[in-house]
C-alpha positions in Angstrom: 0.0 0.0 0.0 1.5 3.6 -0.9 1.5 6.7 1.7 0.6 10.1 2.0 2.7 12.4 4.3 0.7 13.3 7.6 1.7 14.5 11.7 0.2 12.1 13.7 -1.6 14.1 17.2 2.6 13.2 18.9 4.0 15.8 16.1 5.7 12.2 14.5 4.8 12.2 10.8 2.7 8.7 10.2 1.9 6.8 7.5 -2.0 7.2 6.3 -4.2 6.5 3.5 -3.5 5.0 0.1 -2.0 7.5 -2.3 0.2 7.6 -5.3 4.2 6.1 -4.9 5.4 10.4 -4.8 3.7 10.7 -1.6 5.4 8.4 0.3 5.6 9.1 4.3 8.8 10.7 5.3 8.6 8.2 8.2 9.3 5.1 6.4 12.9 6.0 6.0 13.1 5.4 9.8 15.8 8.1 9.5 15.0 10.6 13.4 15.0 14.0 12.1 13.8 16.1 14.9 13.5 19.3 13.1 10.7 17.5 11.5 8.5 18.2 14.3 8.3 21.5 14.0 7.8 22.3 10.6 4.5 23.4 9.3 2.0 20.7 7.6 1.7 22.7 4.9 5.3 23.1 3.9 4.9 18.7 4.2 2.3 19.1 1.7 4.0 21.1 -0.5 7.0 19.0 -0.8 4.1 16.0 -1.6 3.2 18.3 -4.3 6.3 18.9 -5.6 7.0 14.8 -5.9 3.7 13.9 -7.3 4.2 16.5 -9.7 7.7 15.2 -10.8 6.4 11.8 -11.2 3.7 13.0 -13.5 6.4 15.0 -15.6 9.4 13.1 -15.3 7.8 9.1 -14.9 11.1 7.4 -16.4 13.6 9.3 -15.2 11.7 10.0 -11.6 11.4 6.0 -10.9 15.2 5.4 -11.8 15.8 7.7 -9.7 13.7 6.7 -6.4 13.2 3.0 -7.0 12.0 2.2 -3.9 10.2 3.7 -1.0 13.4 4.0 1.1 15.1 6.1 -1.4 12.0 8.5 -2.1 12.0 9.0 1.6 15.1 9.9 2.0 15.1 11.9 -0.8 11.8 13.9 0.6 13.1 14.2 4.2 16.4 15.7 2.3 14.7 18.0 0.2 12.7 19.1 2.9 15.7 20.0 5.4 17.2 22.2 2.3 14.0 24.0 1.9 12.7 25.2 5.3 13.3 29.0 4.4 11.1 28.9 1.7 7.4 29.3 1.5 4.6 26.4 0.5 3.7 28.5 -2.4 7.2 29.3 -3.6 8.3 25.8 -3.7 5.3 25.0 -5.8 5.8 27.4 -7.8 9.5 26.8 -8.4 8.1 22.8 -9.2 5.7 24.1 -11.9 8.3 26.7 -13.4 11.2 23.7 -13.7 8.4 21.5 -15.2 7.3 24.2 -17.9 11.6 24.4 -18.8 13.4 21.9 -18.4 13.3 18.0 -19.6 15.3 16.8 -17.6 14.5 15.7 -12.8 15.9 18.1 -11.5 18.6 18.5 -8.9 18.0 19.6 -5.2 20.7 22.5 -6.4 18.9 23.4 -9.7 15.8 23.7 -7.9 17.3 25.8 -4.9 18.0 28.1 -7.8 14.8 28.2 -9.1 13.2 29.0 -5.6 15.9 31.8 -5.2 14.2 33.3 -8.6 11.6 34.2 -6.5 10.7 37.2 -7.9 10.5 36.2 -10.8 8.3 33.8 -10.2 5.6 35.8 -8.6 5.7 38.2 -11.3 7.9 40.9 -9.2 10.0 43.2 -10.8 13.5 42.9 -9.5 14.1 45.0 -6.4 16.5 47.8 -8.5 14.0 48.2 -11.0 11.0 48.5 -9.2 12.6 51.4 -6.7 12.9 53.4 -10.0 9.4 52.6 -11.4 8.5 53.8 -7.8 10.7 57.3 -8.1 9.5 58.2 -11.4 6.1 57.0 -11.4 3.8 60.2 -12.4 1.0 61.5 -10.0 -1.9 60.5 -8.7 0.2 57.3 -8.2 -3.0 55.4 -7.9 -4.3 55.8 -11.6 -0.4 54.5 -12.4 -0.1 51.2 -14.1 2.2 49.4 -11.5 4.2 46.5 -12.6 3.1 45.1 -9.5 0.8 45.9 -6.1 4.0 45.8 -4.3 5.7 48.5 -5.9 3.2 50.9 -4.9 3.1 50.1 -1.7 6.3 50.2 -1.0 7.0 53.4 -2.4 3.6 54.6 -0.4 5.6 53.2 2.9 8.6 54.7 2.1 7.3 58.2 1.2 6.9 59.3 -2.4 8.4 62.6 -1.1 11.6 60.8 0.2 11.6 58.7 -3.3 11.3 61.6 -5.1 13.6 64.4 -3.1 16.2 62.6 -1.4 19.8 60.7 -2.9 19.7 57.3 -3.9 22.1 56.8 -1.1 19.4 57.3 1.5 16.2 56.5 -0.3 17.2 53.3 -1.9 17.7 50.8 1.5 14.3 52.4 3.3 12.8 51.3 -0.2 14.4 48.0 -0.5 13.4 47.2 3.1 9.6 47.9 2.6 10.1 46.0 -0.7 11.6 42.7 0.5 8.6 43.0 3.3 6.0 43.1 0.7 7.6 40.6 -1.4 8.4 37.7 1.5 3.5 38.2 1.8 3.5 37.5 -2.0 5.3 34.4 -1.6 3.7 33.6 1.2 0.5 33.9 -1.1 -1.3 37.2 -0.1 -2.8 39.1 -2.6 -2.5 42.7 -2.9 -5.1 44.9 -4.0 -4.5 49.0 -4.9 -8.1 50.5 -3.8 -9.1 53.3 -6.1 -11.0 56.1 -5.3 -14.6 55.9 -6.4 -15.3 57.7 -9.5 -16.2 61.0 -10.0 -20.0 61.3 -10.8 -20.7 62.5 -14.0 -23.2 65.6 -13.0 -23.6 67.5 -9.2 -26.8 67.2 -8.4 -26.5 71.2 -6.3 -24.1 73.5 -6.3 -21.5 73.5 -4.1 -19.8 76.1 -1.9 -16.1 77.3 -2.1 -15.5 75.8 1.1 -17.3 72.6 0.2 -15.5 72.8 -3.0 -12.1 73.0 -1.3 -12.4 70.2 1.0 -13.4 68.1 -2.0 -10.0 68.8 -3.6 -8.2 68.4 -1.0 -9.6 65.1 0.1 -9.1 63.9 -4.3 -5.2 64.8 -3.6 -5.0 63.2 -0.7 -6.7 60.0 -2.3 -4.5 60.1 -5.4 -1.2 60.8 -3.0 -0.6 64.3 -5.0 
């Protein structure tokens, strides 16, 4: 009978229900790895993922490789150890880019590498190139069309004023701080959503007066960060 990865109610991970031969228990390797204990059930699952995946992709190549349970155990609990610093959803997401690229199983080293790329694959522009989109973006920064959500709110953390006014020397680590912030929630799978205003209605239903009038402005600047 094949296994799926689990944690048993003693934090051990345990052998349950029949699955496919990629989502064999990390247990069966009898290898103690206590650092297994506290790492997350979902990073387990991702590294299932990531096997299954492989096995659908690379059948051949993936079987020579782990010919028994043993060896795809070991392999897992391995894999696992070299990718605790990474999120669930990066290590997915490195699986599915390798998969889309390359022919060829790839190496714990390769796909390091492709987990390091993790800009790239969340669609986020490297961090040099998005602190200039965020210094010369025009106003009202919220009608801009950001490369990503994160660029804009890391240059609306930072200051557009500081991004705009002060050396590169100064404004580029503040930047590159909130940045790496709002990248690390990305990876982690958060989605970011710009609010804009609500539209201007197309016709004032009464006039209204030059105090009224002002406020209104200055609430629209403050909305579109002039």
């Amino acid at each position: 009978m094949n296994k799926e990865l689990k944690k048993d109610s003693s934090n051990s991970l345990t052998e349950v229900g029949p699955s496919n031969f990629a989502s064999a228990n990390f247990n069966d390797s009898k290898i103690d790895d206590s650092r297994s204990n506290d790492i997350p059930l979902d990073r387990i699952d991702a590294i299932n993922t990531v096997f299954a995946e492989f096995e659908f992709a690379y059948h051949n190549q993936f079987h020579k490789a782990f010919d028994d349970l043993e060896s795809l155990t070991i392999a897992k609990k391995y894999w696992l150890s070299n990718l605790e610093e990474y999120s669930p959803s990066q290590i997915v997401a490195a699986a599915k880019k390798i998969i889309k690229n390359q022919e060829y199983l790839p190496s714990i080293a390769a796909f390091l590498k492709a987990c390091e790329d993790g800009f790239e694959l969340f669609g986020l522009p490297r961090t040099p190139s998005a602190f200039k989109e965020a210094c010369y973006a025009p106003s009202p920064k919220l009608a801009y069309r950001w490369s990503h959500e994160a660029v804009y709110f890391a240059g609306k953390a930072s200051g557009w004023f500081l991004l705009a006014n002060e050396p590169e020397a100064i404004s580029f680590p503040v930047f590159e701080y909130n940045y790496s912030l709002l990248a690390k929630r990305v990876m982690r799978g958060e989605k970011l959503i710009i609010n804009q205003p609500p539209a201007l209605t197309e016709k004032i239903t009464r006039p209204m007066s030059k105090k009224d009038a002002k406020a209104a402005i200055a609430q629209l600047k403050k909305d579109l960060s002039f």
